[in-house]
BALO-440838 format. One record per residue (C-alpha): residue in three letters; z, x, y. Coordinates in steps of 0.25 Angstrom, whole numbers, plus 5000, padded with zeros to 4 digits. Each point is the difference from the previous one (the first is absolute). Example, Ala and Ser with C-alpha at 12.3 -4.5 7.8 and 13.67 -1.06 7.14 Angstrom:
<recs>
ala503150494982 ser499850065014 
</recs>
This chain:
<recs>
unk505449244949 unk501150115002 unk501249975010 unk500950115005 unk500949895008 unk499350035013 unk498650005006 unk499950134997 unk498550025004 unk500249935015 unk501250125002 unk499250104995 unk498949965010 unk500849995011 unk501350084998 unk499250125009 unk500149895013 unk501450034998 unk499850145002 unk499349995011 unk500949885006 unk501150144997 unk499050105008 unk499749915012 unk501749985002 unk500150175001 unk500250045011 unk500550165007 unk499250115004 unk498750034996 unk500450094988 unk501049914995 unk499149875001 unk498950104990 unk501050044989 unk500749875000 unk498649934998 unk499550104988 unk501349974994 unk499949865002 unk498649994996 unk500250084987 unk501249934995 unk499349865003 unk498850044992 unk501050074988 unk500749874999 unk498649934998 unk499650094992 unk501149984990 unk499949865000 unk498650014996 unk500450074987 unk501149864999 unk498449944999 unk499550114991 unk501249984990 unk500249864999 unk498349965000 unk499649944986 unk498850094997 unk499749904988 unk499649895011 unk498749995007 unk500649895010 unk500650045013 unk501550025000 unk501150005013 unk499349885004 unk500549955013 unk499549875007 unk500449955013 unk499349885008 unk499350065012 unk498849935006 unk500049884989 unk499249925008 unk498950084999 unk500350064986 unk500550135004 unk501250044992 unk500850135002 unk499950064986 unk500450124992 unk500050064987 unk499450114993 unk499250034987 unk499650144990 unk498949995010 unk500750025014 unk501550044995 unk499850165000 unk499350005013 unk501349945007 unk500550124994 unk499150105003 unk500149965016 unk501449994999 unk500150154993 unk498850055012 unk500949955011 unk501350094999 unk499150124996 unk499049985012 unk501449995009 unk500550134994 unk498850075001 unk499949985014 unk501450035004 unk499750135007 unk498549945003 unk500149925009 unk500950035013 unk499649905010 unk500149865000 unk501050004988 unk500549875000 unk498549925002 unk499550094989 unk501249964989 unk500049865006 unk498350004997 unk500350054985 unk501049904997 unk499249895005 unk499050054992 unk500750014989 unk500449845000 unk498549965001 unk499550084987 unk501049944992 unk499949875006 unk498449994997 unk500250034987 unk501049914997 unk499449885008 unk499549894993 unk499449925009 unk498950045007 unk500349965015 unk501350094996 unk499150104994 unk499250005011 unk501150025012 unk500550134992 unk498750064995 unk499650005014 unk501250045005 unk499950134993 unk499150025013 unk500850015010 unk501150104997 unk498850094993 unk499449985013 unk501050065009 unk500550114989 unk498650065002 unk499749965015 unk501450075004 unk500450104992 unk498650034994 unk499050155004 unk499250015013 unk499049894995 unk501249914995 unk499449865010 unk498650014997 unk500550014985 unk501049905001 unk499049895008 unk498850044988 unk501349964988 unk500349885009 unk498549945002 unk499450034988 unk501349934991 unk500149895010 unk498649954999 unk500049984986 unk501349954999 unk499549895012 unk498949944988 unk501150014989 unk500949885011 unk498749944998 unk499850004985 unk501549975000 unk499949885009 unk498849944990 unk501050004990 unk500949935006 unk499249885004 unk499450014986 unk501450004992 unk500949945014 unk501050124996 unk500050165001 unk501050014989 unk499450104992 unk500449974987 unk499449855002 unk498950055003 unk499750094988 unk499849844993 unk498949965011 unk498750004993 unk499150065011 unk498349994999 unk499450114998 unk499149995013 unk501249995009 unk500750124991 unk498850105006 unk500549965013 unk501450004998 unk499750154993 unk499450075011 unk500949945010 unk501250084992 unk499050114997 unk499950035013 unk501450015004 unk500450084986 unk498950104999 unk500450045014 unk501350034996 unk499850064988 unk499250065006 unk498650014993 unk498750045004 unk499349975010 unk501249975007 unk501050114997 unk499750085012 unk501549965008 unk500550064989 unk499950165004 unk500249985012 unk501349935000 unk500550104989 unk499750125009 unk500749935013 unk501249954994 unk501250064996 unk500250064987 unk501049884997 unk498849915006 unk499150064990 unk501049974990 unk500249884999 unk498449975005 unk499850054986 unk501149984992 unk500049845003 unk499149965010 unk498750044993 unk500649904988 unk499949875009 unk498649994998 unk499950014985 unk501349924999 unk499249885007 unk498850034989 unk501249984988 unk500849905008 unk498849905004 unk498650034999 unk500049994984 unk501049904997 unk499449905011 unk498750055000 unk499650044987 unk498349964999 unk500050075015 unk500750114994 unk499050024987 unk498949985008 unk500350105010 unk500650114991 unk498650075000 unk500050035015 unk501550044998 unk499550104988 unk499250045010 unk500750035011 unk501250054993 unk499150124993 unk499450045016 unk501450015003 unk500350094991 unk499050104999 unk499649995015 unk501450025007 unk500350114988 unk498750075005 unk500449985014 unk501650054997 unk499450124996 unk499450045013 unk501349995006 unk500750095008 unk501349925003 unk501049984990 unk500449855003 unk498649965001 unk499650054988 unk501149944991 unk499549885010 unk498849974992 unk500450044989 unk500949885002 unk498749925002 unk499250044986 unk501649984993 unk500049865007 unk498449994993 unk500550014986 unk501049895002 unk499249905004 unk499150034990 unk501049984990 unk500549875006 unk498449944998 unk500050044986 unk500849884997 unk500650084987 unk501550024997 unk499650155000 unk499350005013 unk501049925007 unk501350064994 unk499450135004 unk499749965015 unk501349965001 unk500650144995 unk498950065007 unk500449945015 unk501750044996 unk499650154997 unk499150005009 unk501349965010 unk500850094997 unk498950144997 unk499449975012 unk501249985009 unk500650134994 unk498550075004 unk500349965016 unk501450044997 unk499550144996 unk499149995012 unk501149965010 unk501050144993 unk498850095006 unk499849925013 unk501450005004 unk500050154998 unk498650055004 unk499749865010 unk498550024994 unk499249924989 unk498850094999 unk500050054986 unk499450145003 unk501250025010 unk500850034987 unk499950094987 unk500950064991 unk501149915000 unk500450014987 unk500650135004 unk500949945013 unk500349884992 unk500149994986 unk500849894999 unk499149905010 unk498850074991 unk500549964987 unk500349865008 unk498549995005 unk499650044987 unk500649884992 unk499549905009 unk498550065000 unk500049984986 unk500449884999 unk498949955010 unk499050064991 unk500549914988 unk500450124992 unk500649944987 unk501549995000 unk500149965015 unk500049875009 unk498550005003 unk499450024983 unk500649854994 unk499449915011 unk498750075003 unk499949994983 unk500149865000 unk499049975011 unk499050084993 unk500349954985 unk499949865008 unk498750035007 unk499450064987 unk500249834994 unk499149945011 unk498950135003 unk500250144995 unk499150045014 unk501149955007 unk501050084991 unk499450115003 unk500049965015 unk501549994999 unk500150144993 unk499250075010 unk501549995009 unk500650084993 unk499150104997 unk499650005016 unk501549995003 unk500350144993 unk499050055008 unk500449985013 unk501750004998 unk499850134991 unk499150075012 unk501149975008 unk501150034994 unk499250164998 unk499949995014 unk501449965005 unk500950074990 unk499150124995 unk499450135004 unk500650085011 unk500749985012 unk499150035013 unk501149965011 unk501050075004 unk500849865002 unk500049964986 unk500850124997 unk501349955005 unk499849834995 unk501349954991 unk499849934989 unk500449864996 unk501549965007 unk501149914994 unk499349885008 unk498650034995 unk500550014986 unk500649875000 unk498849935006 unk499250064986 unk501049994990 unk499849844997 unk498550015001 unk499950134991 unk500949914989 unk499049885002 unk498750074999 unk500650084987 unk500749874994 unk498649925003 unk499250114993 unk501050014988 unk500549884998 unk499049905007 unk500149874991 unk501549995007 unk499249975010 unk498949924994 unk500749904995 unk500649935013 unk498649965002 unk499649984986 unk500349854998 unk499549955015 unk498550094997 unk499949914985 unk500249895007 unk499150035013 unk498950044990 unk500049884992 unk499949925011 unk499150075006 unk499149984988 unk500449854997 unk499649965014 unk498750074998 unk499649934985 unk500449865007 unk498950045011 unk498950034991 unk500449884990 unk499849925013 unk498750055005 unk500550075012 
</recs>
């Protein structure tokens, strides 16, 4: 286990409170109360950010057990510990929301003029409750967090969202909360099962298959919602479209992961007969996903819907990769869920440029733009490509994987991961056309600027990323490499002692 000197995961996680303890002391005129809060808000976030790369430095990629560990005593009579630490599993996803967090408060400097001070206080709240579930290892911890998410989200959406922003907000906050209620309940069976929530013991407890079913479906239902998969993915345009472009941001970049981190984090290593015996209906699921919200994104004629589903049938391939129980497959999921993070935050990011400009989302509002903004073209451009998988980008190395993974269990279902990408250049390619090229119709897009300083400053890190993933993508890989191995052999060991026994 790595040691930095200080429980470097617990600062992390809660160094944002700071920033809003800093944001809440402000005070002066209206003006000065917003420009002290931004600045506060984005230097919190930078700090946390670069202690995140202390974390991405000093983890041992050659070692699949979790790292930083931190344990306190917290509810010990009741076998509830207050317990950090990190693995190749979860370690670049502390990064990723760390890296989202100052972009999305950057991106919104000149976005959001109302309610300044709630709005940065709301993203660093935020910010302390995705890093904190993924570092949690117990699951009341875990629990407090992932549910936590919620209520910032909530109120990012409900307040500073489009005209439908409550009915949207309410749709987010029902649908996640009713499955998260039957996940307390699967985590309360464990508890009287094992006497602990410790997750890390509980990886030992030896669970029957006929209560794994159970135990399953309680976390399906809470996980599926939020990754989200079909049926249940119908919060997700909706809350897209109302929130705010940094909402949307970070929705995709890290929310949409919670889900399929649950999968990775629980359902296979505690579940694992459940897991096998279910992986059928998640093939299943997975290959609607993707090629009925593929269909459906390309009847769209909103821009942040249409990369809304298109988040959906991206979301598909992962969790089909995740049940294919292969290094391949889940290497490539976990790649697929980081570019994914960053490509499709970018896309929203590209969305909100034209919004703030034009205050319209209808894509045959625009045409031509290309011509008026070269710069935000080329910019548009990269990001759509890599969102197809082009070879050489983010989006290609995972989405490989998944299908060479996929190709080991069913080539049908190989084919049904495939399917994505050719169904994704179809829909991001008709967009783009219709976006950047053919000629300007209105007279108001004669006179639109192209990219600021701001605005390049927000791109810049995510165009490095989705070009370093596409280049160089086994940097990546191999924080996750050593914890995958081992998740697959136990995965598969826990399997050949259930069928040796008869179960």
């Amino acid at each position: 286990m790595n040691s930095v000197g200080f429980p470097l995961l617990s600062l992390l996680t809660f160094l944002p409170l700071a920033g809003v303890a800093i944001i809440l002391a402000i005070r002066g005129d209206e003006q000065t109360v917003a420009s002290n809060a931004r600045w506060t808000a984005l230097w919190t976030s930078l700090i946390t950010f670069m202690l995140s790369l202390v974390l991405w430095f000093r983890f041992d990629k050659n070692e699949a057990d979790f790292q930083f560990v931190e344990r306190l005593d917290w509810l010990s009579d009741f076998g509830v510990t207050y317990h950090m630490g990190v693995d190749g599993i979860s370690v670049l996803f502390v990064l990723l929301a760390t890296l989202l967090t100052p972009i999305c408060i950057l991106s919104s400097w000149e976005a959001v003029q109302n309610r300044v001070r709630e709005y940065m206080i709301a993203f660093l709240i935020l910010e302390t409750m995705m890093v904190g579930m993924f570092c949690a290892l117990d699951f009341v911890v875990f629990y407090i967090f992932f549910e936590g998410v919620l209520i910032p989200m909530f109120l990012i959406i409900g307040v500073w969202g489009g005209q439908r922003r409550v009915y949207a907000a309410f749709k987010l906050f029902l649908y996640t909360l009713l499955g998260s209620v039957l996940m307390l309940l699967a985590i309360l069976l464990l508890w009287y099962k094992a006497g602990t929530t410790d997750i890390v013991e509980l990886f030992t407890l030896t669970i029957p298959p006929s209560l794994q079913t159970w135990i399953f479906l309680a976390f399906f239902a809470s996980f599926a919602v939020k990754v989200p998969m079909w049926p249940v993915h119908t919060w997700l345009p909706d809350a897209h479209v109302e929130a705010p472009t940094a909402g949307s941001v970070i929705l995709a970049g890290v929310l949409l992961k919670m889900g399929a981190y649950g999968f990775l984090r629980f359902s296979l290593p505690l579940l694992p007969v459940a897991s096998a015996e279910f992986a059928p209906w998640i093939f299943a699921l997975s290959i609607v996903a993707i090629v009925y919200t593929s269909l459906v994104a390309l009847a769209q004629e909103d821009m942040k819907k249409l990369i809304a589903y298109s988040s959906v049938a991206h979301m598909g391939i992962v969790t089909l990769g995740i049940f294919t129980f292969t290094q391949q497959g889940l290497s490539g999921a976990l790649f697929t869920m980081l570019s994914h993070g960053v490509v499709s935050s970018a896309l929203f990011l590209c969305v909100g440029v034209l919004y703030d400009r034009v205050h319209s989302r209808e894509i045959m509002r625009y045409g031509g733009v290309a011509k008026i903004m070269p710069a935000y073209a080329l910019v548009f451009m990269l990001f759509t490509m890599a969102s197809v998988a082009l070879p050489g980008l983010a989006g290609f190395p995972g989405e490989l994987l998944v299908i060479l993974g996929a190709w080991k269990v069913n080539p049908w279902v190989a084919f049904g991961a495939a399917l994505g990408m050719i169904l994704g250049a179809a829909y991001m390619l008709y967009l783009y056309r219709r976006v950047v090229f053919g000629r300007i119709t209105r007279d108001d897009l004669r006179g639109l600027l192209d990219l600021s300083p701001r605005e390049y400053a927000v791109f810049a890190p995510l165009i490095v990323l989705t070009i370093w993933m596409g280049i160089y993508p086994q940097s990546f890989l191999s924080f996750f490499e050593a914890s995958v191995a081992a998740l697959v052999e136990r995965h598969h060991a826990a399997l050949g002692a259930a069928r040796l026994a008869g179960l």
